[in-house]
PDB file of N, CA, C and O in Angstrom:
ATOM      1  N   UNK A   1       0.847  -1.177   0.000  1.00  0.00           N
ATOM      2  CA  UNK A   1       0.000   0.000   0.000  1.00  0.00           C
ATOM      3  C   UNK A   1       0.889   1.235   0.000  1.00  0.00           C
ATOM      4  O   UNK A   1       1.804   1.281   0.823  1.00  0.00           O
ATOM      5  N   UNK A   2       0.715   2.159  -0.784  1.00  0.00           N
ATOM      6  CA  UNK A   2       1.286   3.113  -0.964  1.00  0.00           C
ATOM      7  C   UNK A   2       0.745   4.152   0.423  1.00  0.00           C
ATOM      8  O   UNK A   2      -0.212   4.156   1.198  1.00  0.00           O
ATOM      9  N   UNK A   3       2.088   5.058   0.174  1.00  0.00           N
ATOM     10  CA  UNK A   3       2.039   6.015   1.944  1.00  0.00           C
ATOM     11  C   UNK A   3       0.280   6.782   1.341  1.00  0.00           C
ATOM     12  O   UNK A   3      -0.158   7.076   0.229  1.00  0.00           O
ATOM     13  N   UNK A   4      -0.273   6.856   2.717  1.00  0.00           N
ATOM     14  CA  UNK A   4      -1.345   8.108   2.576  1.00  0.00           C
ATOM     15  C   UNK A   4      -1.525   8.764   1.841  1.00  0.00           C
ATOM     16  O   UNK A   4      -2.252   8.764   0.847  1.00  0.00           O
ATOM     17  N   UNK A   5      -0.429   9.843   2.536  1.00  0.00           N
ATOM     18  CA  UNK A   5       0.177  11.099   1.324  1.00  0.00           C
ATOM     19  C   UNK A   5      -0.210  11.290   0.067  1.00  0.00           C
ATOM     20  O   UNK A   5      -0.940  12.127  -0.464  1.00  0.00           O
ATOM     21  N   UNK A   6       0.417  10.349  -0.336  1.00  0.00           N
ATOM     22  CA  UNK A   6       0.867  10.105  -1.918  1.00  0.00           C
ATOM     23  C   UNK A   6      -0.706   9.864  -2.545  1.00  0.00           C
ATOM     24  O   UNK A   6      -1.227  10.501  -3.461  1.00  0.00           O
ATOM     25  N   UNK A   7      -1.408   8.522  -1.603  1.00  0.00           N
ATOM     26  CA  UNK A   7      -3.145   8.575  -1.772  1.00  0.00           C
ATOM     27  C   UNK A   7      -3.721   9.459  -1.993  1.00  0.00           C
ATOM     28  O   UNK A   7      -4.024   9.724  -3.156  1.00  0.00           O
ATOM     29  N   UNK A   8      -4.089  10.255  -0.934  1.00  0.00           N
ATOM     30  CA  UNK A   8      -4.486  11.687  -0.857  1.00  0.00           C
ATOM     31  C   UNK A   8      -4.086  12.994  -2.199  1.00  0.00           C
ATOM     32  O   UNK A   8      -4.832  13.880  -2.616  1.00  0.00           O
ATOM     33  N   UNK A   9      -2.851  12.719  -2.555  1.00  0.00           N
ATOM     34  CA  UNK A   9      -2.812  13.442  -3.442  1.00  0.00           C
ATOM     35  C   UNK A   9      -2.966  13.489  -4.789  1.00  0.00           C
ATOM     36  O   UNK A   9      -2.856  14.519  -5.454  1.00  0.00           O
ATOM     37  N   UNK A  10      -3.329  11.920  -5.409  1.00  0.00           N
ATOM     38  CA  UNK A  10      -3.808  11.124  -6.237  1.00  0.00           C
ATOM     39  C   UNK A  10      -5.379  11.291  -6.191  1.00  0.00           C
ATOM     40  O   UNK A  10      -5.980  11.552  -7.233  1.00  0.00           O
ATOM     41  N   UNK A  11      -5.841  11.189  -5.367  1.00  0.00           N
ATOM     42  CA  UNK A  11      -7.711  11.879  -5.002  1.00  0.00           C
ATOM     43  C   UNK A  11      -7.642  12.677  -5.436  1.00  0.00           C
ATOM     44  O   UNK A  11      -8.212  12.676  -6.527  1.00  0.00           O
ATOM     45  N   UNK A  12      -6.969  13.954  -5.053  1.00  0.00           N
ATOM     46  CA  UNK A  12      -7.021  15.195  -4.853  1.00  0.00           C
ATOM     47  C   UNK A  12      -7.518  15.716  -6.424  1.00  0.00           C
ATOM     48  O   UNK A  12      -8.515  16.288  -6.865  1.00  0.00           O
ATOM     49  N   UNK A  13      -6.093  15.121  -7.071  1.00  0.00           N
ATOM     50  CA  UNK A  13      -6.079  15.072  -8.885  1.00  0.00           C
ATOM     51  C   UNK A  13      -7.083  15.035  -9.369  1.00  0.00           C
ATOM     52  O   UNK A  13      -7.616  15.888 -10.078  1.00  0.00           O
ATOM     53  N   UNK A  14      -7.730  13.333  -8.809  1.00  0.00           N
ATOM     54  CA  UNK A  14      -8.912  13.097  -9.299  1.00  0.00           C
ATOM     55  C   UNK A  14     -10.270  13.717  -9.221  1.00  0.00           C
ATOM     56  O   UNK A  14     -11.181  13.205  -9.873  1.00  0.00           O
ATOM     57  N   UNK A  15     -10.501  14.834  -8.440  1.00  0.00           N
ATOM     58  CA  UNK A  15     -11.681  15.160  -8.190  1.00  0.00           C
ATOM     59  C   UNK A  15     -11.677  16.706  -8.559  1.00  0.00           C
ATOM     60  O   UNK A  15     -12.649  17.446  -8.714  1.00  0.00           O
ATOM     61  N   UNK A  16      -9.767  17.112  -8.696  1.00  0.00           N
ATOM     62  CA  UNK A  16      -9.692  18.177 -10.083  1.00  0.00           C
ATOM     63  C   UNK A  16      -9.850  18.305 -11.140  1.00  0.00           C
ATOM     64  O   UNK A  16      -9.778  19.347 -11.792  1.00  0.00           O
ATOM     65  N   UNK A  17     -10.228  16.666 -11.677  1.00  0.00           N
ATOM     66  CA  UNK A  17      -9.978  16.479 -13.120  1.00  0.00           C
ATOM     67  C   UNK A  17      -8.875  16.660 -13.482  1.00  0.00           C
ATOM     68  O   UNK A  17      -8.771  17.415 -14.449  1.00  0.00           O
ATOM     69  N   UNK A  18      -7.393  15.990 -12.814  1.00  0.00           N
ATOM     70  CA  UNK A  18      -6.533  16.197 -13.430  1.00  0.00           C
ATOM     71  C   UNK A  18      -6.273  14.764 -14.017  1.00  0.00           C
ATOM     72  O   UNK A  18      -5.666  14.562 -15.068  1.00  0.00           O
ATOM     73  N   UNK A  19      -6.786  13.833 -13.239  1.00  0.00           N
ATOM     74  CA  UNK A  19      -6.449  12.475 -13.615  1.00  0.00           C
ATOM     75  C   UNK A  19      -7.086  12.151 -14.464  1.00  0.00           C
ATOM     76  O   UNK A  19      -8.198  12.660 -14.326  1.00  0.00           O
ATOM     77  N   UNK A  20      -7.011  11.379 -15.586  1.00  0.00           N
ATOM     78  CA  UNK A  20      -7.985  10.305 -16.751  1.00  0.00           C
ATOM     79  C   UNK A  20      -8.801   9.530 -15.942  1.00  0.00           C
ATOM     80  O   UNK A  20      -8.286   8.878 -15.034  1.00  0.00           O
ATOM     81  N   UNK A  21     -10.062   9.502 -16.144  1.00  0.00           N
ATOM     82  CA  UNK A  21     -11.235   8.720 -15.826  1.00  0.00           C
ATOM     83  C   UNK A  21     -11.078   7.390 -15.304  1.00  0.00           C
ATOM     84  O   UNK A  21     -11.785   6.887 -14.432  1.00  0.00           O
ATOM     85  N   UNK A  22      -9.967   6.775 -15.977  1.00  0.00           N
ATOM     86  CA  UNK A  22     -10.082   5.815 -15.884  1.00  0.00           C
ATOM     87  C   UNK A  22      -8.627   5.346 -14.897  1.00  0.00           C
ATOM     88  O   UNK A  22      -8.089   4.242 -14.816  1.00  0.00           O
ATOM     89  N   UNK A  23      -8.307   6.507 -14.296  1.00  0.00           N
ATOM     90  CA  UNK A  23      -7.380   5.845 -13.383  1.00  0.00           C
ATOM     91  C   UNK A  23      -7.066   6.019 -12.443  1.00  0.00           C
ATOM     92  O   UNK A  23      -6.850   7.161 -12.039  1.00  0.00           O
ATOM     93  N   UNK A  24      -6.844   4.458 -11.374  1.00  0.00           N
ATOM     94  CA  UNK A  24      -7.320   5.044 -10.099  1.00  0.00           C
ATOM     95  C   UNK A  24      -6.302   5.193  -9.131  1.00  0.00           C
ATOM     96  O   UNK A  24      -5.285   4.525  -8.948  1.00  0.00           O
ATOM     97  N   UNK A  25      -6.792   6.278  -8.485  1.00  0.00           N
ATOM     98  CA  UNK A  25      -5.711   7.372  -7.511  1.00  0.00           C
ATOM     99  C   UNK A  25      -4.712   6.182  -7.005  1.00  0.00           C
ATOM    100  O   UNK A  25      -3.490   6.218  -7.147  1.00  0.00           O
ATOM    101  N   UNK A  26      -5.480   5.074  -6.363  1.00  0.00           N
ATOM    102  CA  UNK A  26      -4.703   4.195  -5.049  1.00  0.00           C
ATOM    103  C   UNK A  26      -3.681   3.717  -5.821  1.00  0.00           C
ATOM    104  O   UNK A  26      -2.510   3.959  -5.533  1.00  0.00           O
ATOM    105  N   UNK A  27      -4.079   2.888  -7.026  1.00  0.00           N
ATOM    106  CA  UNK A  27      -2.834   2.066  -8.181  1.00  0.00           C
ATOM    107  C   UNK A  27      -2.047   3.130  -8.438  1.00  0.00           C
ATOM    108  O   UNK A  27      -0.924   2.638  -8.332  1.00  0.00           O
ATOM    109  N   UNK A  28      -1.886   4.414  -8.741  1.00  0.00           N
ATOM    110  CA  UNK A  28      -1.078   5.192  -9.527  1.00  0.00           C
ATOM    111  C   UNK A  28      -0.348   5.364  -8.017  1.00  0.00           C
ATOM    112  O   UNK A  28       0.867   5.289  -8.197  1.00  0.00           O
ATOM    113  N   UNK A  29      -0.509   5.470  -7.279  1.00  0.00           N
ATOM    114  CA  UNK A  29       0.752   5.909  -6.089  1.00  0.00           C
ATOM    115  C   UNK A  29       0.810   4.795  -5.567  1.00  0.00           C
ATOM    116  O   UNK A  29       1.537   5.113  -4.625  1.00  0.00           O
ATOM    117  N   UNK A  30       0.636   3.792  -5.428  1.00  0.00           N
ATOM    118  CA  UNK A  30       1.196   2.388  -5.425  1.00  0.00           C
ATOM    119  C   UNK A  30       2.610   2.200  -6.763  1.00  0.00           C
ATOM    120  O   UNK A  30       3.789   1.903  -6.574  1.00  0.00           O
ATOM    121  N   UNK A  31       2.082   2.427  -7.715  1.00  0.00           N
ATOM    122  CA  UNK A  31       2.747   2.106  -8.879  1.00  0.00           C
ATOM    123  C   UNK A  31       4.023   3.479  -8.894  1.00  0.00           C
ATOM    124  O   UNK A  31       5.176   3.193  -9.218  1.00  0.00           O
ATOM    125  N   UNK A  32       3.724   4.644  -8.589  1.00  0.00           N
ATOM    126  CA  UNK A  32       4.930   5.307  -8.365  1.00  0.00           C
ATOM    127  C   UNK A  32       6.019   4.902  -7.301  1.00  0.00           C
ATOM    128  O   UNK A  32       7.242   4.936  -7.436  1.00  0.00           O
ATOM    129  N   UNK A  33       5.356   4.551  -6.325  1.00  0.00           N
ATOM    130  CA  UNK A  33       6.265   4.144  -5.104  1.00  0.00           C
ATOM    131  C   UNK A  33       7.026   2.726  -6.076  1.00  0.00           C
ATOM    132  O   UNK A  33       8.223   2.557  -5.843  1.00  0.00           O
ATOM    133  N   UNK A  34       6.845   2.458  -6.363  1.00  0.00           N
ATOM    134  CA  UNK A  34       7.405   0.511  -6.907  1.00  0.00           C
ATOM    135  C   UNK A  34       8.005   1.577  -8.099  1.00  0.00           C
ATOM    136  O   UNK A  34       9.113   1.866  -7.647  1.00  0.00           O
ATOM    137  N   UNK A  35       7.860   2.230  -9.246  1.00  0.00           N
ATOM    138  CA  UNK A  35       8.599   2.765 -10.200  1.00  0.00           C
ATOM    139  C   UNK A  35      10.155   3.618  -9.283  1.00  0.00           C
ATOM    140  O   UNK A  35      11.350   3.346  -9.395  1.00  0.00           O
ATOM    141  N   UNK A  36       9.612   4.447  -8.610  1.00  0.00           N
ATOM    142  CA  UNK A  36      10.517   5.407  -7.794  1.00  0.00           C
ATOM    143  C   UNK A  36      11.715   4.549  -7.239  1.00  0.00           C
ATOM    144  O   UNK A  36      12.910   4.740  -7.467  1.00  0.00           O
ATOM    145  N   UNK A  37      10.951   3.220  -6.192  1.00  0.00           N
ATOM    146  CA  UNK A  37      12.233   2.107  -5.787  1.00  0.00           C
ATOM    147  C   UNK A  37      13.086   2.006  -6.944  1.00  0.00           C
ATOM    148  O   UNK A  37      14.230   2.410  -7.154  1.00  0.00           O
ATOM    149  N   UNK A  38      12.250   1.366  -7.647  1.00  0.00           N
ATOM    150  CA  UNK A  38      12.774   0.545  -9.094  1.00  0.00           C
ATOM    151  C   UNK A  38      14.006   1.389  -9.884  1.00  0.00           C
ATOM    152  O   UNK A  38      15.076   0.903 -10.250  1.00  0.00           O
ATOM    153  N   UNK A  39      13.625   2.589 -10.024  1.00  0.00           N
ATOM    154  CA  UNK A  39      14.756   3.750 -10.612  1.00  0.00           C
ATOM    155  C   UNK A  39      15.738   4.256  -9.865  1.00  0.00           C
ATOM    156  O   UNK A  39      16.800   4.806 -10.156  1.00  0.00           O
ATOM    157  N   UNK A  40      15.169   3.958  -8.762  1.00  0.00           N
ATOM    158  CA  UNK A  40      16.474   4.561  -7.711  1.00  0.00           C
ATOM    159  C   UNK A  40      17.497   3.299  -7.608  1.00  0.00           C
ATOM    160  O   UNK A  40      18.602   3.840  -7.642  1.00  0.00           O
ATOM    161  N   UNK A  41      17.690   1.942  -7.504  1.00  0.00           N
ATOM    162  CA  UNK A  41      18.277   0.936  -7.565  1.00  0.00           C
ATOM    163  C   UNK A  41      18.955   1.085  -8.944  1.00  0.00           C
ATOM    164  O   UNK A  41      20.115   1.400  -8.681  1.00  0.00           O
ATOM    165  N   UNK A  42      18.824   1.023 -10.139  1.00  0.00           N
ATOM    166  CA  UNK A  42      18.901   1.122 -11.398  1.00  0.00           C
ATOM    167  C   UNK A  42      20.009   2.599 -10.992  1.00  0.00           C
ATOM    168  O   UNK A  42      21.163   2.572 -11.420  1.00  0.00           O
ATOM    169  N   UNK A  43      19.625   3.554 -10.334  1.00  0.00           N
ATOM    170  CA  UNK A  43      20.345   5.169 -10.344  1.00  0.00           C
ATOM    171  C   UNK A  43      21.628   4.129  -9.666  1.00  0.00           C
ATOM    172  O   UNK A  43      22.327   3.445 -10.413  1.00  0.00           O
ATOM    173  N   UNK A  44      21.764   4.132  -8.529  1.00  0.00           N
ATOM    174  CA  UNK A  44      22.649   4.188  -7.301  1.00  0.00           C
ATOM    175  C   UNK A  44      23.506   2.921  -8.586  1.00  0.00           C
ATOM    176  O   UNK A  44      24.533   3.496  -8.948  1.00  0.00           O
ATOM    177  N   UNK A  45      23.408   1.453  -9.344  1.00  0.00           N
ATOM    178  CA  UNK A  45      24.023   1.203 -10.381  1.00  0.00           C
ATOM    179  C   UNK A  45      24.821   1.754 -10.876  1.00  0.00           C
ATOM    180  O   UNK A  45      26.030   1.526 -10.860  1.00  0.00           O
ATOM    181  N   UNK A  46      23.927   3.019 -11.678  1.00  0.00           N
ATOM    182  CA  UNK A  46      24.710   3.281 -12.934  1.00  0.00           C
ATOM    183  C   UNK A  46      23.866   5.015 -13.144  1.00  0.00           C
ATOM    184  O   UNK A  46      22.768   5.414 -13.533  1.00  0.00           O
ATOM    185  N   UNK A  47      24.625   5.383 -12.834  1.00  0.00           N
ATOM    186  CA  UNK A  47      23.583   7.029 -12.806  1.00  0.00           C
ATOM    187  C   UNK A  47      23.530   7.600 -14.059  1.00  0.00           C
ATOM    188  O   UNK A  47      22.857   8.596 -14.325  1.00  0.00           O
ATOM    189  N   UNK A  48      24.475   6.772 -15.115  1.00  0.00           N
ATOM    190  CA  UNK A  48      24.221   7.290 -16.065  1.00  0.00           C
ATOM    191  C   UNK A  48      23.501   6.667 -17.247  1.00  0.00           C
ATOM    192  O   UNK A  48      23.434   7.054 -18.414  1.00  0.00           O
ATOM    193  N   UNK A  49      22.997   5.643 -16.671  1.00  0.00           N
ATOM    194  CA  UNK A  49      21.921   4.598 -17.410  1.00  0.00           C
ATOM    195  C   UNK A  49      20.073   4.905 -17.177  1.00  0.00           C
ATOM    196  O   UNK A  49      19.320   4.068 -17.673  1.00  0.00           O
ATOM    197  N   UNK A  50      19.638   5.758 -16.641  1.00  0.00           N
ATOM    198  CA  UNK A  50      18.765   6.390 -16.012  1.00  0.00           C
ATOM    199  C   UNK A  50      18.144   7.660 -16.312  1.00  0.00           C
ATOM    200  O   UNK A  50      18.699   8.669 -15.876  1.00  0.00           O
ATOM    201  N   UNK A  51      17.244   7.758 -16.883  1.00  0.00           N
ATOM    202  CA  UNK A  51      16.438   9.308 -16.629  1.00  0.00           C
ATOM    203  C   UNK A  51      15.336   9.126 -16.024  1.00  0.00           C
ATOM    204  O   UNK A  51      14.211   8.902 -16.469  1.00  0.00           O
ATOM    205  N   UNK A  52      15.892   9.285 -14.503  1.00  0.00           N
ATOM    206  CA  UNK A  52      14.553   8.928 -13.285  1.00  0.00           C
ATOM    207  C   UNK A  52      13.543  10.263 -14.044  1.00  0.00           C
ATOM    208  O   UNK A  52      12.545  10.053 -14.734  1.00  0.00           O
ATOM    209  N   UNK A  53      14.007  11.377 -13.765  1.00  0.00           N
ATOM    210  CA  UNK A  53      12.685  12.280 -13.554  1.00  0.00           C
ATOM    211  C   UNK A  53      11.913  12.408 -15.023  1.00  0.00           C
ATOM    212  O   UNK A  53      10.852  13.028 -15.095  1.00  0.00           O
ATOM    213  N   UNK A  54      12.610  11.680 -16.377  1.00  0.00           N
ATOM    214  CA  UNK A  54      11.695  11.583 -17.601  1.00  0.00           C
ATOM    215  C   UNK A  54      11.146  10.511 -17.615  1.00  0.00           C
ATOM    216  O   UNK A  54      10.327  10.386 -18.526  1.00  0.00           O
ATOM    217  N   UNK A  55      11.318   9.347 -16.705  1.00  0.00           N
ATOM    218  CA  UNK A  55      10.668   8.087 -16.360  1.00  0.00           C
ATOM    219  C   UNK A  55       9.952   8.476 -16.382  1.00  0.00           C
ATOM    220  O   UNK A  55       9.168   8.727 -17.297  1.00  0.00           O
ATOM    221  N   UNK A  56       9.963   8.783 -14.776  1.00  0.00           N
ATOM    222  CA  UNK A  56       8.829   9.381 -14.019  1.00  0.00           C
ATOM    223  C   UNK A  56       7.711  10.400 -14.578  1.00  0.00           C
ATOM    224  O   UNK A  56       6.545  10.341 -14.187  1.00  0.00           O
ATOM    225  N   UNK A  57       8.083  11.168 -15.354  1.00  0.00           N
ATOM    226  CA  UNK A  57       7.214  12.101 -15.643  1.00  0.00           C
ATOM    227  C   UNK A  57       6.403  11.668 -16.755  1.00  0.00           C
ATOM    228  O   UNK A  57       5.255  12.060 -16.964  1.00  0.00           O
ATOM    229  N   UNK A  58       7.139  10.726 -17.563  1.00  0.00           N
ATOM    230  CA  UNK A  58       6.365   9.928 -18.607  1.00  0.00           C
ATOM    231  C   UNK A  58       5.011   8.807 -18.100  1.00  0.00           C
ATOM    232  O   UNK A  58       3.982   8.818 -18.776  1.00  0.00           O
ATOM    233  N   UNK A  59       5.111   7.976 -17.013  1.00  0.00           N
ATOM    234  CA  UNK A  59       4.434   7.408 -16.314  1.00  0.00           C
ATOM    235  C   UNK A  59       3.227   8.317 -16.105  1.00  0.00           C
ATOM    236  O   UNK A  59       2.079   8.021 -16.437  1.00  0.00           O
ATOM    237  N   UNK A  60       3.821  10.108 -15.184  1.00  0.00           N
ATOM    238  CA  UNK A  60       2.493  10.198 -14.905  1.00  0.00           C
ATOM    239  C   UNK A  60       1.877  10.936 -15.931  1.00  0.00           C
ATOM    240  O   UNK A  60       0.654  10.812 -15.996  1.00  0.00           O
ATOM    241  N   UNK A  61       2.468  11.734 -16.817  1.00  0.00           N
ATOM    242  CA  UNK A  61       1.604  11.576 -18.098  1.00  0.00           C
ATOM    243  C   UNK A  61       0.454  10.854 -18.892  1.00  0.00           C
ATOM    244  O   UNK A  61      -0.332  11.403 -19.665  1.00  0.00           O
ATOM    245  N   UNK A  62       0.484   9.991 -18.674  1.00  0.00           N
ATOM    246  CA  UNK A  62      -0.406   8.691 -19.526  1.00  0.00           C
ATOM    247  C   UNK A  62      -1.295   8.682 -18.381  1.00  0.00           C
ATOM    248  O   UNK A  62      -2.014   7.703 -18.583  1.00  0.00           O
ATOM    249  N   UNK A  63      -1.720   9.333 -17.074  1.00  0.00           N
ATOM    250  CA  UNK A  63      -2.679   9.146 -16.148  1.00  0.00           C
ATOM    251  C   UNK A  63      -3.068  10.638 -16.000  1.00  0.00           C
ATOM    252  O   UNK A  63      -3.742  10.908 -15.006  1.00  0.00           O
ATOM    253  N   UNK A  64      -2.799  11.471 -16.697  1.00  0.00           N
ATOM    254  CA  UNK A  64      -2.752  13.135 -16.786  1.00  0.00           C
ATOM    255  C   UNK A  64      -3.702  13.902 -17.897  1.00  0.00           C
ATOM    256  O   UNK A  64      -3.702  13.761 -19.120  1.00  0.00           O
ATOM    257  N   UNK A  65      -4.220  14.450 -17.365  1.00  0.00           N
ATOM    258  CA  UNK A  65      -5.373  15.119 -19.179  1.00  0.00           C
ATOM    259  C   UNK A  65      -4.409  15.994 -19.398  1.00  0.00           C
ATOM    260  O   UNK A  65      -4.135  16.003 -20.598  1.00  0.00           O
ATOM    261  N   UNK A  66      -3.551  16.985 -18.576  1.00  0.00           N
ATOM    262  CA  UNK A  66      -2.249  17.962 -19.036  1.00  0.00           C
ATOM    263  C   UNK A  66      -1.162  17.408 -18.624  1.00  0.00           C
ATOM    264  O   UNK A  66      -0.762  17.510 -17.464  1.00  0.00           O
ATOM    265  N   UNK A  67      -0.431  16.606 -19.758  1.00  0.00           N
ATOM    266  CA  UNK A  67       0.983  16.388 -19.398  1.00  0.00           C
ATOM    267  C   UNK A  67       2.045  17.479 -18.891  1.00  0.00           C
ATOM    268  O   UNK A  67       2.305  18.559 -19.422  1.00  0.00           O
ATOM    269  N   UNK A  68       2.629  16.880 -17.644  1.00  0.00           N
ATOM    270  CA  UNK A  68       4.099  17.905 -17.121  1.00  0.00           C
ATOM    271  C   UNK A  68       4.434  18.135 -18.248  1.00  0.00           C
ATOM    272  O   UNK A  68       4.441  17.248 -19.102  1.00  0.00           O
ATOM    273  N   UNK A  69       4.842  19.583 -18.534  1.00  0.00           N
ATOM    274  CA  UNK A  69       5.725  20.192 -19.056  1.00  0.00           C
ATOM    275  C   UNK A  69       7.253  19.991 -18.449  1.00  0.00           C
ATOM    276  O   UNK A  69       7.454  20.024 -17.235  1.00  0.00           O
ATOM    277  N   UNK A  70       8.344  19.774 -19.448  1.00  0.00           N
ATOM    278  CA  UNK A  70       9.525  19.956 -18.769  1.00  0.00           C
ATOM    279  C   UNK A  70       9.617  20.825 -17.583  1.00  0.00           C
ATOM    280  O   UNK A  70       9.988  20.383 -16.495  1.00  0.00           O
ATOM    281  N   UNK A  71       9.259  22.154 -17.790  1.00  0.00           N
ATOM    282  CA  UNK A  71       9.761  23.007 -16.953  1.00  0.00           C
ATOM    283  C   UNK A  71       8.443  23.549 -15.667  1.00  0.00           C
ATOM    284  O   UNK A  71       8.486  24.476 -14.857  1.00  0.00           O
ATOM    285  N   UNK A  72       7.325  22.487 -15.948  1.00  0.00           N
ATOM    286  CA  UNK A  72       6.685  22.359 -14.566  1.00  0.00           C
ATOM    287  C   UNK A  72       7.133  20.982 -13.745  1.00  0.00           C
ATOM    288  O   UNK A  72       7.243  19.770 -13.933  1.00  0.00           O
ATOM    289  N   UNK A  73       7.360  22.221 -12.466  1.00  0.00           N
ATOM    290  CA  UNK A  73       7.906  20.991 -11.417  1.00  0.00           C
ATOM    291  C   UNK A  73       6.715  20.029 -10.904  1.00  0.00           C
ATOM    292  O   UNK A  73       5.505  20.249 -10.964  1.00  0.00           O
ATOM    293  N   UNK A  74       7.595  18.554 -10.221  1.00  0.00           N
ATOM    294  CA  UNK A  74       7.145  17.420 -10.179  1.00  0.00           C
ATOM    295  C   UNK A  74       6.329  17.980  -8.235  1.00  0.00           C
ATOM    296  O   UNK A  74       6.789  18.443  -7.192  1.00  0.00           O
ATOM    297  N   UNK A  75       5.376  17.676  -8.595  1.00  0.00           N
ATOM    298  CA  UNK A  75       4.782  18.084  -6.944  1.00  0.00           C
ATOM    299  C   UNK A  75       4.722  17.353  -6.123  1.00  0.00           C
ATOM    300  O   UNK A  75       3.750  16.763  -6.594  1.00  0.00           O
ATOM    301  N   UNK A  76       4.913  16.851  -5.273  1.00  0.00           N
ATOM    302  CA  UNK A  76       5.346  16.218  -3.921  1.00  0.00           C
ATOM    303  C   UNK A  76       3.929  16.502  -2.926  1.00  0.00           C
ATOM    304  O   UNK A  76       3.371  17.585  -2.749  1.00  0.00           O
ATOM    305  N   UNK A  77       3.441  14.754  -2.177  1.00  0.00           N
ATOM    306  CA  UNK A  77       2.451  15.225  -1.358  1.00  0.00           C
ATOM    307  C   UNK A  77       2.387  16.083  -0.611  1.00  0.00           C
ATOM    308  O   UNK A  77       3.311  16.147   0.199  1.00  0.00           O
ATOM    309  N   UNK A  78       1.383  17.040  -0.537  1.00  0.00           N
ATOM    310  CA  UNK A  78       1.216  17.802   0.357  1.00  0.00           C
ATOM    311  C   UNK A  78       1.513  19.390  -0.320  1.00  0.00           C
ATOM    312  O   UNK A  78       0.981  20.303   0.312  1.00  0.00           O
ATOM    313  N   UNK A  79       2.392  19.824  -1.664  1.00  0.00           N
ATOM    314  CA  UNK A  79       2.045  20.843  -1.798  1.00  0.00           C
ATOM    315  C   UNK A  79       1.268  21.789  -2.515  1.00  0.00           C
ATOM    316  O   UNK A  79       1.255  22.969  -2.165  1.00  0.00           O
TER     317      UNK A  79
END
């Protein structure tokens, strides 16, 4: 189970309409927490085999009606 937090802020999305209809808050911060491990093991490897934060931002894209822009930052529960 993914932290609270991360829950909560996956709702939050969802009831902004930031999330796609069809996807749900609890799996997507479950599935970041297991991506986030997953890239950070892969980093601490080989740091230069890795683009955690275009991973990452690609992931939450495809659950996003406005994809991150490069130069909008990645938001963290709670702000």
């Amino acid at each position: 189970m993914a932290p609270r937090a991360l829950d909560r802020r996956a709702a939050r999305a969802r009831r902004g309409g930031e999330l796609r209809r069809k996807s749900d808050p609890e799996e997507i911060a479950a599935q970041v927490i297991a991506l986030l491990d997953g890239l950070q093991v892969q980093w601490l490897l080989d740091r230069t085999a890795v683009d955690l934060e275009g991973l990452v931002r690609g992931f939450l894209n495809r659950h996003l009606h406005r994809p991150l822009s490069p130069g909008r930052p990645l938001v963290l529960p709670g702000d």
